[in-house]
C-alpha positions in Angstrom: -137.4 -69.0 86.4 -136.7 -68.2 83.0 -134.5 -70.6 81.0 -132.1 -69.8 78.3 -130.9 -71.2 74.6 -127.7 -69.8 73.0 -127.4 -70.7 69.3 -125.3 -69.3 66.6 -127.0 -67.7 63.8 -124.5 -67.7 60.9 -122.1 -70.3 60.3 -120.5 -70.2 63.7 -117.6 -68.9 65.6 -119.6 -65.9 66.5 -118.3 -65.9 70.1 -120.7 -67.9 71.6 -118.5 -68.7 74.1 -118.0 -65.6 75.6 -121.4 -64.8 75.6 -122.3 -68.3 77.2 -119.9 -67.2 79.8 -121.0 -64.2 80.4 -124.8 -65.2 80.7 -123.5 -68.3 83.1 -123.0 -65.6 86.0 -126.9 -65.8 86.1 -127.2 -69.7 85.5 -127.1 -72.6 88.0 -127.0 -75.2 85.2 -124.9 -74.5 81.9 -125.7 -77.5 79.2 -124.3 -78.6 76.0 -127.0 -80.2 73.2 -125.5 -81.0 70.7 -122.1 -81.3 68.1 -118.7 -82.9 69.3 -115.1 -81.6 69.7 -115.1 -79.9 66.2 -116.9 -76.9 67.7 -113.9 -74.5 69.8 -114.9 -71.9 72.2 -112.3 -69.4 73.1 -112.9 -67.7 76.9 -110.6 -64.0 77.5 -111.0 -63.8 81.1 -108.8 -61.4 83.4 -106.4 -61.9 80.5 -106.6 -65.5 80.8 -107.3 -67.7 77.7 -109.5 -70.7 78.3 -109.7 -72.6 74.8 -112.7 -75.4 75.0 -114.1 -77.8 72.6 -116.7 -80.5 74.3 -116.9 -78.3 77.9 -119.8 -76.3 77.8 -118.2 -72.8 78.7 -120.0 -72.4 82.1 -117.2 -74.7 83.5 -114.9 -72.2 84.1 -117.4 -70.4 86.5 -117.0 -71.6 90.4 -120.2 -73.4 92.1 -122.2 -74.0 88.4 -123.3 -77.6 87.1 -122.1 -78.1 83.7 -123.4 -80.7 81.5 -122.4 -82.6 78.8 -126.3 -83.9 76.9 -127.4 -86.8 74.7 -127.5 -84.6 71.6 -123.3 -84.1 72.0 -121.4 -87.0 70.6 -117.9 -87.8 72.7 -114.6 -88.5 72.3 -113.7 -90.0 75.6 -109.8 -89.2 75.5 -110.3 -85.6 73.7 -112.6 -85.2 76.7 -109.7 -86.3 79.4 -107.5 -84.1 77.5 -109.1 -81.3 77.7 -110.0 -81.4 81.4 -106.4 -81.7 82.2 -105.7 -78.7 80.2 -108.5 -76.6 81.8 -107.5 -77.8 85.3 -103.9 -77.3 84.9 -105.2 -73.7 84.8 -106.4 -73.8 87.6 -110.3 -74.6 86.9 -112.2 -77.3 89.3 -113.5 -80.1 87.2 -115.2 -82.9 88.9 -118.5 -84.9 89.1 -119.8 -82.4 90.9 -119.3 -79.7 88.5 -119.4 -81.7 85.4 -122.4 -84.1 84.1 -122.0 -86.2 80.8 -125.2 -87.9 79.9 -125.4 -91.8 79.7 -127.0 -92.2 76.8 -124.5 -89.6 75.0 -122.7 -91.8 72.1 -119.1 -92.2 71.9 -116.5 -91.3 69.0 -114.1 -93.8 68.6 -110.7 -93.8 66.8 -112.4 -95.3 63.8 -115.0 -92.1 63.4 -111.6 -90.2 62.6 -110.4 -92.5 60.5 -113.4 -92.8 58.1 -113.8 -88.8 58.7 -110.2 -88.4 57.0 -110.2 -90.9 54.7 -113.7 -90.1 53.2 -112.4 -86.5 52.8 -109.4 -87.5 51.0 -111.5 -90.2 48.3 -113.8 -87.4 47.5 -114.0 -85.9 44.1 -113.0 -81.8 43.8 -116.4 -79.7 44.7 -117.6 -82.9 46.7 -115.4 -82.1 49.9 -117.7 -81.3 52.6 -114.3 -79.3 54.6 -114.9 -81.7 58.2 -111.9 -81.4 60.6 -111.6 -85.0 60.6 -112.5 -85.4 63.9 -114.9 -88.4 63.5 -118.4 -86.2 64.3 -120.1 -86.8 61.4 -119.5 -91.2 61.1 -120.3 -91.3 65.1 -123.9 -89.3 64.4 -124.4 -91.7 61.2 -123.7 -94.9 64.1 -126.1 -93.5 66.7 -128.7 -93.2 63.8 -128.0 -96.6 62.7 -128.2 -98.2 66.1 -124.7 -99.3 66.2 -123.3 -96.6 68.3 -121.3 -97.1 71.7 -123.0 -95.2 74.3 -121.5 -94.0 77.9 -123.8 -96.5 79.5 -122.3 -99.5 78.4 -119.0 -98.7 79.4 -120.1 -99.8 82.5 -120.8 -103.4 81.6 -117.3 -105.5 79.7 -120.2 -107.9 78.0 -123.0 -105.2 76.7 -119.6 -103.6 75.6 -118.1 -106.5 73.5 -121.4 -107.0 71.6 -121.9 -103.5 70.8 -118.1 -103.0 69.4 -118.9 -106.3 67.4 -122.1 -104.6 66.0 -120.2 -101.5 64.6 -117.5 -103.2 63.2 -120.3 -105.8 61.4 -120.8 -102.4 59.5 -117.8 -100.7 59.5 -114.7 -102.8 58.5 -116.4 -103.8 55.1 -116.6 -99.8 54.8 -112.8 -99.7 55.8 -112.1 -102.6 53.2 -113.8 -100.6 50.2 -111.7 -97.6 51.4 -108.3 -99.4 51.3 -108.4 -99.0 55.3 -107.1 -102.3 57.1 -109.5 -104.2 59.8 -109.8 -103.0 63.0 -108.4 -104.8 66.2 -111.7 -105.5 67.8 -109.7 -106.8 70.8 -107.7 -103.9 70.9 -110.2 -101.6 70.9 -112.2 -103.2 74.1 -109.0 -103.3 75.6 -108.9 -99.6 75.1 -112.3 -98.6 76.1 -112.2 -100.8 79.3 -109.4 -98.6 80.1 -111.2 -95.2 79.2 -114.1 -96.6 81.3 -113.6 -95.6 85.0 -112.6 -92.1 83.9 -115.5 -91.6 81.7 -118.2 -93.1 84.0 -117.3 -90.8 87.3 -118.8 -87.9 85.4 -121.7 -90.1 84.2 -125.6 -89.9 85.2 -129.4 -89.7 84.0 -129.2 -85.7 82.6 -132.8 -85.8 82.2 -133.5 -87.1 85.3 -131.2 -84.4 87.0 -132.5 -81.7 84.6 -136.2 -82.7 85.1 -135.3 -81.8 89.3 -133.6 -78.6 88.4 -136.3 -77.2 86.8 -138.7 -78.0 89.5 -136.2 -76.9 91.9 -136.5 -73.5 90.2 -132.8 -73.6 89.0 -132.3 -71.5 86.1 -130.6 -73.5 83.1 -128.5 -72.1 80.2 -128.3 -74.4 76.9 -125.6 -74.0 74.7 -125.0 -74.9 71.3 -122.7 -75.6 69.2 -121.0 -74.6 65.2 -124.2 -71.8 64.0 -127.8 -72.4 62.5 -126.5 -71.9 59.0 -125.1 -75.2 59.4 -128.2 -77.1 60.7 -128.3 -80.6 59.3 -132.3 -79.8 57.9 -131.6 -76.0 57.7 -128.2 -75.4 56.8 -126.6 -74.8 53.1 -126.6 -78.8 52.9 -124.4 -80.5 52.4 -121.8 -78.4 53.6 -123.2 -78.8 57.0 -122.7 -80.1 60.0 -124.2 -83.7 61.3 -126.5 -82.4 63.8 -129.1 -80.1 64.3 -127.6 -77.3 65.6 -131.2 -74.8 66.0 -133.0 -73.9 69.2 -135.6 -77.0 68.9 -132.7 -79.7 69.4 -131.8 -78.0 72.9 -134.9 -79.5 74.7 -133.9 -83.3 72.3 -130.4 -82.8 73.2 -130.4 -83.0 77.3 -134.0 -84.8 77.4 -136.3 -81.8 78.6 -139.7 -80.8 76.7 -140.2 -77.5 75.0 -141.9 -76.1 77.4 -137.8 -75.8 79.5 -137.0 -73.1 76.9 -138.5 -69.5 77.7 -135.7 -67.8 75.6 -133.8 -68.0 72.6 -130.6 -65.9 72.4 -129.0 -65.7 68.8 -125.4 -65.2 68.6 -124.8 -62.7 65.5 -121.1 -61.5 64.4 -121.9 -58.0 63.0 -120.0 -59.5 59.8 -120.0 -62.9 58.6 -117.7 -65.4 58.2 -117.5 -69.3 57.7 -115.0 -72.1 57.7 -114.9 -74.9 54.9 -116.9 -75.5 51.7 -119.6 -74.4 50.7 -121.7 -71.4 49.4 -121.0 -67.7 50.7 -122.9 -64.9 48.5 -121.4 -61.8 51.1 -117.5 -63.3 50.8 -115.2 -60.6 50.2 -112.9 -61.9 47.1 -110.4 -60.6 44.8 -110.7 -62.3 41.3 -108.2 -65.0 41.8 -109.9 -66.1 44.9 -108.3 -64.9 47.9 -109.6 -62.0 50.4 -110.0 -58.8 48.8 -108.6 -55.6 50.7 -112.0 -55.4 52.7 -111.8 -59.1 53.7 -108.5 -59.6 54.5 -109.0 -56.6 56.9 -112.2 -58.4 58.7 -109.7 -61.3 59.0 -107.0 -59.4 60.8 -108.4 -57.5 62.6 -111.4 -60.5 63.7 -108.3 -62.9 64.3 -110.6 -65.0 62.2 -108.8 -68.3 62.6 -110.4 -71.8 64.3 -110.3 -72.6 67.8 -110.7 -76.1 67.0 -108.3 -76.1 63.5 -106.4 -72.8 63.3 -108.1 -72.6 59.5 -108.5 -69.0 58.6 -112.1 -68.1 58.4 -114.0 -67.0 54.9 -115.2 -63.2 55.2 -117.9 -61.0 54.3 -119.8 -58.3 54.8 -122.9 -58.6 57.1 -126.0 -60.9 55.3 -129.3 -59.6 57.1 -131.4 -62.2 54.9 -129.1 -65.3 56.2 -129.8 -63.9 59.7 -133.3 -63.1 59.2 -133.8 -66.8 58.1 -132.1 -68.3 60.8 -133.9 -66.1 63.5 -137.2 -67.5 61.7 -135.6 -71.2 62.1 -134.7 -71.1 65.5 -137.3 -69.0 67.0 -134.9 -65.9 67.9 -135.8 -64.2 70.8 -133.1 -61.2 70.9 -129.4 -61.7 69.1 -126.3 -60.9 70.7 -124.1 -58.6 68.5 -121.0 -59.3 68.8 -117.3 -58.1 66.8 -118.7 -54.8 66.8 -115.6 -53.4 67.3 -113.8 -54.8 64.0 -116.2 -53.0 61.9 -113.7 -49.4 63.4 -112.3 -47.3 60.8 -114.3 -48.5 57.9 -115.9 -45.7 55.7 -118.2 -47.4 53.8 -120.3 -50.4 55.3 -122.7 -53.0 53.6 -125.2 -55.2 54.6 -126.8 -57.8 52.4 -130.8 -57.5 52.0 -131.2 -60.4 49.6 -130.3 -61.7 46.2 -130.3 -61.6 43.0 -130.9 -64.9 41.2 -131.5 -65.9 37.4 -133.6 -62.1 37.2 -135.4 -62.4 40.4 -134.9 -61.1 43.4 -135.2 -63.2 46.5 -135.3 -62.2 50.4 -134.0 -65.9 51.3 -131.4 -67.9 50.6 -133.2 -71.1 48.6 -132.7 -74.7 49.3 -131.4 -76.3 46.4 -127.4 -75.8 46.7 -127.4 -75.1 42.9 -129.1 -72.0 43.3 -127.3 -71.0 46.2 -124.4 -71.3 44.7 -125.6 -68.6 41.7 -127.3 -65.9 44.3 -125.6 -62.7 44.1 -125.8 -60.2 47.3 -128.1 -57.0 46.7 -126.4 -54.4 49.2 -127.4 -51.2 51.5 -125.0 -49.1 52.1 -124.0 -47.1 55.4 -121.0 -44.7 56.5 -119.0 -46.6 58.7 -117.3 -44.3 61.7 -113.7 -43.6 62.7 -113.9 -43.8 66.1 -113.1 -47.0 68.5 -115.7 -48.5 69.8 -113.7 -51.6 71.2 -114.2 -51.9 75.0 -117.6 -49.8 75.0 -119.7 -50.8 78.2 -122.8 -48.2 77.5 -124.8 -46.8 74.2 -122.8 -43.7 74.9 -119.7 -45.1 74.4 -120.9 -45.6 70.7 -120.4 -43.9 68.0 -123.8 -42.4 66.1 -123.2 -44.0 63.1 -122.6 -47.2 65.1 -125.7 -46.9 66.9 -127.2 -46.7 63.3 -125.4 -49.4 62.3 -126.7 -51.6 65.4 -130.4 -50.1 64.5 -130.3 -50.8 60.7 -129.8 -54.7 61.8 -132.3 -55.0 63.9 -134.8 -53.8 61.4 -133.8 -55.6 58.7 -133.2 -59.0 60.7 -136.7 -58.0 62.2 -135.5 -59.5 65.8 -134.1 -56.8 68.9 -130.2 -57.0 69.8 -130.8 -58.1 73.6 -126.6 -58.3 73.9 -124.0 -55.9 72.6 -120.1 -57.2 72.4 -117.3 -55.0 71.9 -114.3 -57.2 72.6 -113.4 -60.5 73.7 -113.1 -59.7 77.1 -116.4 -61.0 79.2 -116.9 -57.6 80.8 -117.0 -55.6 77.2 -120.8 -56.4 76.9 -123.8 -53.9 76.4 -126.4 -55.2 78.1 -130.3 -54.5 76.7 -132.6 -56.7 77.5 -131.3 -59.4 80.4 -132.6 -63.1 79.0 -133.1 -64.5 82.3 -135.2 -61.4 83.5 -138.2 -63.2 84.9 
């Protein structure tokens, strides 16, 4: 049975969610690989809103595993929060509909902490833009081999001598920072606590994963944040602290490469980013703010955070960043989705590479220098004035749409397997069906 990887393929939020949901009708097994609680997934279904942040998106679908892998890092009471939310709604959230891996490390209150406060030392153009949350300093623990993993929640003395290790390392950090000690007894105190709630939902995820697949179960991985912001293969540093590509799916839940039959890239048919960093296709007036053309993207996108409520950077549609990250992650078919924001536009543009010290480039380079000096080289198309928000069918397009849709398939040189037309799960265009054996 064929198995599935969902990735985003700009710089997130390009409604992976929905599509994760949507593809989870057809899934027996929905699992998260990597990122933390900084990524924000927002579900429209029936008119309900379903806002998740470290729930892989399948939970909201009856009689589906959902699983929480090794690659995700977790903050325990976030977590709890979250469920409570979701269930309150009227969602079923137990151990046998949710998995967290045992090996999956844990952010604690101190991540944050360092998060923020690093922010707030650094020097102006240094400011990565994090949300604080603690990601980043929990992924720099687990590489260090200091984190605090689900596992040894379970035992009070592997626990003590793990806490003891981090804070070896992190209260001279806090000292240098102006931060005061941290209460090592305190902390136990509150992770004993956090324990039992945590370790219900806990098992071997590659043990379980490695019988699914031999069962024949069909399993749908889902990422997290977009490609663009790959630890290796994002516009570094303005990245996020994992790798976020198709590769780390089989890494992030502890199954080989051989689990993945298809690759599914989630593609906004504009672009957008939150945060620092370089954006050759952002729409800007002079002074630095949103230009008539961007600040309509933002409206009518309601281009704000899940996770934050930051309003989102916008631009017109960057084929080469797309083309790239296809390349990067092994793109089977994208998924086109905010089709229906592009309405009423007459004049489109779609970025087919760059201009950079005289040369002309069809990539964005590595070195953040010269990323930060590329200049877009635009096609231009006739937009349409008809709607096509809602549209279940090709014929429900308008032609220059279906141009539109044509021209980026070409010049991202990867098919559009998925068309989305609004936020509700049923507004999809169907092409190609991933898990079509």
């Amino acid at each position: 049975m064929a198995n599935v990887v969902v990735v985003g393929a700009q710089w997130g939020d390009e409604g992976k969610g929905k599509i994760v949901d949507w593809l989870s009708e057809r899934a027996d097994v929905i699992a998260r690989f990597q990122g933390g609680h900084n990524a924000g997934h927002t579900l429209v279904i029936d008119g309900a809103v379903y806002k998740l942040h470290a729930l892989p998106s399948g939970v909201v679908r009856g009689g589906k595993l959902s699983v929480i892998g090794n690659g995700v890092v977790l903050d325990p009471w976030s977590l709890l929060r979250e469920i409570e939310t979701i269930t309150a709604q009227g969602v079923d959230i137990s151990p046998e509909t949710l998995m967290i891996a045992e090996n999956a490390p844990l952010i604690l209150p101190f991540h944050g902490e360092l998060d923020r406060a690093r922010e707030e030392a650094a020097s102006k153009g240094t400011k990565i833009g994090t949300t604080g949350r603690g990601i980043g300093p929990c992924y720099e623990d687990k590489v260090g081999r200091r984190a605090i993993r689900v596992a040894d929640l379970a035992d009070p003395a592997t626990l003590e001598a793990r806490v003891d290790r981090a804070l070896q390392h992190h209260d001279p950090l806090r000292k240098g920072l102006g931060i005061e000690a941290i209460d090592r007894d305190a902390l136990v105190e509150l992770l004993l606590e956090v324990a039992p709630k945590i370790l219900r939902f806990a098992a071997p995820v590659w043990k379980v994963m490695s019988e699914k697949r031999k069962a024949g179960k069909r399993i749908l991985f889902e990422g997290a944040q977009g490609a663009l912001l790959d630890i290796d293969f994002g516009t570094y540093p303005f990245v996020t602290s994992s790798n976020v590509i198709a590769g780390q799916a089989a890494t992030g839940v502890g199954v080989g490469p051989g689990a993945i039959d298809y690759v599914l890239g989630i593609v906004k048919a504009y672009t957008t980013r939150v945060g620092e960093g370089p954006f050759p296709t952002e729409l800007l007036n002079a002074d630095g703010t949103p230009d008539v053309d961007g600040e309509r993207l933002g409206t009518r996108g309601h281009e704000f955070g899940t996770t934050t409520g930051r309003q989102r950077r916008c631009g017109w549609f960057d084929a080469a960043l797309v083309r790239q990250t296809c390349a990067t992650s092994g793109v089977t078919g994208i998924s086109l989705t905010k089709l229906d924001v592009l309405d009423g536009f007459e004049t489109l543009k779609i970025c087919v590479g760059y201009e950079l010290d005289g040369k002309t480039l069809d990539y964005l380079p590595t070195a953040a220098d010269q990323q930060a000096r590329c200049k877009p080289v635009y096609e231009e198309m006739p937009g349409w004035a008809e709607t096509t928000e809602g549209a279940r069918s090709w014929n429900d397009l308008p032609a220059n749409a279906i141009k539109y849709v044509k021209r980026v398939e070409e010049l991202i040189d990867c098919p559009v397997a998925l068309l989305s037309t609004s936020p509700e799960r049923e507004d999809t265009i169907l092409v190609t069906d991933p898990f079509a054996d």
